[in-house]
C-alpha positions in Angstrom: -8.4 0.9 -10.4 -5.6 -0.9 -12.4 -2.3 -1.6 -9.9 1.4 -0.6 -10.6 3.2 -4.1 -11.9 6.6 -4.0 -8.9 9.5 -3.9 -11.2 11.2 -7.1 -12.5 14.4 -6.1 -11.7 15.4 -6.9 -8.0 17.2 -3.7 -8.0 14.8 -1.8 -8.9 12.3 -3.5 -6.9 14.4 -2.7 -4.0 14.9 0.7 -5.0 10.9 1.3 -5.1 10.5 -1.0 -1.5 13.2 1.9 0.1 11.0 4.8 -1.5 8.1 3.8 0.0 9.3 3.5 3.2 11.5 6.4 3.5 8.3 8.2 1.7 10.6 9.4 -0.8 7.6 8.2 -3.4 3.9 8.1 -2.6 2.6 4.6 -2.4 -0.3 5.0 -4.4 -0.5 6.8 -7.4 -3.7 8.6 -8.1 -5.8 7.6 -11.3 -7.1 10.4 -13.5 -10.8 9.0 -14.3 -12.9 9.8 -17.2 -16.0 11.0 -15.9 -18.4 9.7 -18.4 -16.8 6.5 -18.0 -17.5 6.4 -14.4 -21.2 7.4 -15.3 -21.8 4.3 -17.8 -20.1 2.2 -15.9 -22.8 2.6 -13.1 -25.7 2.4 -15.6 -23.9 -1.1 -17.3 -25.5 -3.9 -14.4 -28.9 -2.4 -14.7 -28.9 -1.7 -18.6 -27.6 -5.6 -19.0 -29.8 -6.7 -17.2 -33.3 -5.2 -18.8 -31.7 -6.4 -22.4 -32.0 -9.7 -21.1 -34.9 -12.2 -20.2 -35.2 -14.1 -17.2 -34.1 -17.4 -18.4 -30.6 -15.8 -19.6 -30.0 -14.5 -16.3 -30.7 -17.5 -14.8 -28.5 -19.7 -17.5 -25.4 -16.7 -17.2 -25.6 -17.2 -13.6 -25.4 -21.1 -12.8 -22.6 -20.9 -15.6 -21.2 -18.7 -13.6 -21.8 -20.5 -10.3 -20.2 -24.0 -12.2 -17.1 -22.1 -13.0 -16.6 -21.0 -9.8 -17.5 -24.1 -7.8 -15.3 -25.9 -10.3 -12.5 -28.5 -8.6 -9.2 -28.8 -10.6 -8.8 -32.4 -11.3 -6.8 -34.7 -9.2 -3.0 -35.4 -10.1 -2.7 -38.9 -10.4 
């Protein structure tokens, strides 16, 4: 579910931090969902992953694992 950007504007940002408070504006807006979105969306992991062998599972997921175990280099 993609979330509201606060407004730039400190105004305006203060304006919508009073709203929600007072409950002058519901916090959360709700997301209209295309149905047969949802539905392939679900299906996706498990279509992916009988398209591929076992050996570019394995290769996606240690890439994967690097990134994430990835140090940002020292400042010197």
């Amino acid at each position: 579910m993609p979330k509201s950007k606060p407004p730039s504007d400190p105004n305006e940002a203060a304006r919508s931090i009073l709203d929600q408070i007072t409950g002058e504006k519901p916090k959360v807006q709700p997301v209209e969902k295309n149905g047969a979105a949802v539905e392939l969306g679900r299906k996706g992991g498990e279509a992916r992953k009988a398209a591929l062998s076992e050996d570019e599972r394995k290769r996606i997921s240690e890439k994967a694992a690097a990134a994430r175990w990835k140090r940002p280099a020292a400042e010197e």
